[in-house]
N, C-alpha and C positions, 0 to 999 in steps of 0.2 A: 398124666400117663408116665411111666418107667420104664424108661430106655435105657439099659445098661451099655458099657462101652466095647461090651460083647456084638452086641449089635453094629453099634460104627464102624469098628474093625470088619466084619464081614460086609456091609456094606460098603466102604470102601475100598475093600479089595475087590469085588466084584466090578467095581466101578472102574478100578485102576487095569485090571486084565482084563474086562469084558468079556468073561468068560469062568463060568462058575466050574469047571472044571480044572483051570490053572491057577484060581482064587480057592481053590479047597488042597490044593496041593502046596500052596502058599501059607495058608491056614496049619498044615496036619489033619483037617478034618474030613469027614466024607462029602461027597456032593450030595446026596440026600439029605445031610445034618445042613450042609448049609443050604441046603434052597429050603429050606424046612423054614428054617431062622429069618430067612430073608422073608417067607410068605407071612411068617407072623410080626418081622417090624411093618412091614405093608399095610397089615392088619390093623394094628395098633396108630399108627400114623392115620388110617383110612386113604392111603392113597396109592398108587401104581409108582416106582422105584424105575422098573425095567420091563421092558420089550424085548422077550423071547421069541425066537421060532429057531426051528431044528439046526442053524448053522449061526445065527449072531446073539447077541447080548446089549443092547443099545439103552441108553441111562432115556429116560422122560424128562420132560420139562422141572417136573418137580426131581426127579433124582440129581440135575445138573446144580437145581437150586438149593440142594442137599449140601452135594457132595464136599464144597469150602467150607462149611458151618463143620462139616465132619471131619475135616482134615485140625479147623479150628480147638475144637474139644478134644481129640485126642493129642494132639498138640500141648496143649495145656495140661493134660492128664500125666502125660513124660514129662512135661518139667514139674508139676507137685511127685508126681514120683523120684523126681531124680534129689528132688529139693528134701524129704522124707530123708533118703538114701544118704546124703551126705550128712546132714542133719545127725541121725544115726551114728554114722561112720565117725564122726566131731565127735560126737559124745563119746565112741567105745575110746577115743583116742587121744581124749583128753581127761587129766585128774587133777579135781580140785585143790589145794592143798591151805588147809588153812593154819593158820598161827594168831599166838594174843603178840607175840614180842616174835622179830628177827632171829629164829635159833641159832644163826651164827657158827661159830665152830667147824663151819668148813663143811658142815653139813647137807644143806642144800646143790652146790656143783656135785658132791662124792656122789648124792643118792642120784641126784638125776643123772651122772655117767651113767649109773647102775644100771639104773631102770632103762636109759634110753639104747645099750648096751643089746638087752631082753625085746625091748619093741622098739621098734628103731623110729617109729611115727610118731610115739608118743609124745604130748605134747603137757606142759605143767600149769596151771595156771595158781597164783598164790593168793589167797585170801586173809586182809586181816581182820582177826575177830575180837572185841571188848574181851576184857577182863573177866565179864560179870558170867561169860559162859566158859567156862575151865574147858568142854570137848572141842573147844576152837570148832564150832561146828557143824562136828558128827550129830548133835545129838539131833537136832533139826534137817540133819540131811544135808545141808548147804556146802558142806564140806566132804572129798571120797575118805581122803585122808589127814591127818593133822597132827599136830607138835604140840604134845601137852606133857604139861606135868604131873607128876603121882602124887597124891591118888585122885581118880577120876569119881564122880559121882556115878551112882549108878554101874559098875565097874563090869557085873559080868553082861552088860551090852557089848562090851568095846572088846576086841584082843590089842595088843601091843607089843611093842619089841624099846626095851630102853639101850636108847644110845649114850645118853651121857647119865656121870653118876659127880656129883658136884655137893663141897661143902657148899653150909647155908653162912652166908658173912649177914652182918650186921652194915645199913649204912647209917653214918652218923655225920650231923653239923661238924665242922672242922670246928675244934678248941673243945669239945664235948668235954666233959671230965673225963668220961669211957676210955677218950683215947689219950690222956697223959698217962692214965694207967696204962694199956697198952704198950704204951711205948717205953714202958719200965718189964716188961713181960720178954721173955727171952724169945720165943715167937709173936709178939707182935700180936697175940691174942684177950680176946677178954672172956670171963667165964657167962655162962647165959645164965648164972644163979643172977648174973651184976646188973641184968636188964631186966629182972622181974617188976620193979617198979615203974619201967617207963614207958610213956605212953607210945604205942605201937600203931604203926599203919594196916590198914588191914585191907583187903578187897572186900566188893560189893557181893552182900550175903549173898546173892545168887551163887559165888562161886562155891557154897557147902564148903565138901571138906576142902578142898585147896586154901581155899581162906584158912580153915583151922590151923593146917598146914603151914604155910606162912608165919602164922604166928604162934609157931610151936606149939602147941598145945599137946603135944606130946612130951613136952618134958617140964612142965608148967606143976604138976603133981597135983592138977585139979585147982588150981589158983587159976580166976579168972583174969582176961589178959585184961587192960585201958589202953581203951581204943582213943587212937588223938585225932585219927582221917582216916575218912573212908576215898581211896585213889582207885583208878579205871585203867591206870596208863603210865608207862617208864617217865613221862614227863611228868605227870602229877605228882608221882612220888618222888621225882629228885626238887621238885617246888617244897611240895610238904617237908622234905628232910632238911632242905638248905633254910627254912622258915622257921623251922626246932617244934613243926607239929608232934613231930616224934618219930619215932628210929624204924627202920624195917629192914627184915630178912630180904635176901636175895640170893641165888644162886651164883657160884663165883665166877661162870662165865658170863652172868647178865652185869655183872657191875660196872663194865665199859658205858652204858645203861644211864645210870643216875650215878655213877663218882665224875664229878668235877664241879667246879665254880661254888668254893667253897663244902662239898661235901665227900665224905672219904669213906671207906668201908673197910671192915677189919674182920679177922677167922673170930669165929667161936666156936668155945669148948662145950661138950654137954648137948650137940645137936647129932640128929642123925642127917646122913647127906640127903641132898634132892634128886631126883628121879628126873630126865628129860628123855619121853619116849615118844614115838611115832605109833597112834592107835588108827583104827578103823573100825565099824561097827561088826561084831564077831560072825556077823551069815552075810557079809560082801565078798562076794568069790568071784568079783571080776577079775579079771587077769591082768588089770592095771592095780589095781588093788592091791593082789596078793605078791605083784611084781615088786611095787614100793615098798612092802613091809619085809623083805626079801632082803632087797637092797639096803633097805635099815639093822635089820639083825647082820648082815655082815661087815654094816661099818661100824655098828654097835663092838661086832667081835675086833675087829681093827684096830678099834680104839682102848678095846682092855687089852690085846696080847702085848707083851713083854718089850720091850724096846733098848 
């Protein structure tokens, strides 16, 4: 049988006031609706609840043996609802945020003043993600919002707001030949025609175009790149580079990253800069959502006005 919690509640209040008329004023309902209710949980149970006559309301043996089991279930009923509620309220209140690498740059305290600024409950949680998926995330959902680099696969999924705009350096084995040239260069540079022959690190072809990206292939003029290692991770590639698997791009704020112990990075010429933006999938219109990429586009503007 199907006893809704419709039923308990009016059963217990009738129980609680002993009187189906200060039990329907407790309710909002009428006393015809509730003695209605109550004849058919009677019904439904096959059993006798209560002992009417024209001046009392007195529970039955089985009503008494009701009435704890009743208080029990509704009981429980308020805390899965409260637990639902909070549960909820967590969610609206917290955003994911994922990353392949530490964006750094001062970035993360700026946006969460912002945002926490806007919703003051707001809470951030940070997620890191492989290499091998460039949406940090998004594209799976696991993430509300995240820190990637341009360009994104799949592009008009995602909107974006780019915060940092950053040449792409080269890192190289210390004693490289690359860099005694450099070091004859009046900036300290080497041309990217000087790296076409070397063998290049690359991310894991899951990452599409970000991979191609990496390894310029934009300015390659259709020459395919030699791949020396495929790396997942800022430590694999400062391994690979210190090993002389072969050279790899990086953005010049990730170079803190993989220069040291034995490995150096230097500007080059002939590249177009990296892109570091804060995307979201383009029909997430939560208000934490639309709050953080807010927050991004005006540290973004922060960051280019004049100084």
């Amino acid at each position: 049988m199907d006893i809704h919690g419709r039923d308990l509640r009016y059963f217990t209040a009738v129980a609680e006031e002993l009187s189906f008329t200060r039990a329907a004023e407790r309710l909002f309902v009428s006393q015809p609706a509730l003695s209605k209710q109550i004849r058919m949980l009677e019904k439904h149970l096959g059993v006798v609840l209560f002992r009417r006559d024209r001046r009392t309301v007195r529970l039955t043996p089985v009503g008494e043996a009701l009435l704890p089991h009743a208080h029990e279930v509704l009981a429980a009923w308020r805390a899965a609802q409260e637990a639902v509620d909070e549960a909820r309220d967590t969610g609206l209140r917290t955003l994911v945020i994922g990353m392949s690498t530490g964006p750094g740059r001062g970035l993360l305290p700026a946006l969460r003043t912002r945002l926490v600024s806007r919703h003051p409950d707001a809470r951030t949680v940070l997620r890191q993600v492989g290499w091998a998926d460039p949406s940090a995330g998004l594209a799976d959902g696991s993430s509300d919002v995240a820190f990637v680099w341009l360009p994104l696969p799949d592009e008009a999924r995602y909107r974006y707001v780019v915060v940092a705009r950053e040449p792409r350096l080269v890192a190289l084995p210390q004693g490289h030949p690359l860099a005694e040239r450099a070091a004859a260069d009046p900036e300290g540079a080497v041309e990217f025609a000087d790296l076409l022959e070397e063998p290049f690190l690359a991310l894991p072809p899951e990452a599409g175009p970000l991979r191609d990206h990496w390894l310029a292939l934009d300015a390659r003029d259709g020459r395919p790149p030699r791949i020396g290692a495929v790396v997942a991770g800022a430590e694999e590639t400062h391994e690979a580079v210190a090993a002389g698997q072969g050279v790899a791009l990086l953005a010049a704020g990730n170079a803190p990253l993989v220069v040291r112990d034995g490995v150096i990075a230097l500007p080059v010429r002939g590249l177009s800069p990296s892109r570091l933006a804060v995307a979201a999938a383009r029909d997430d219109e939560r208000p934490l959502v639309r709050a953080y990429l807010a927050a991004a586009g005006e540290a973004g503007a922060a960051a280019r006005a004049p100084r």
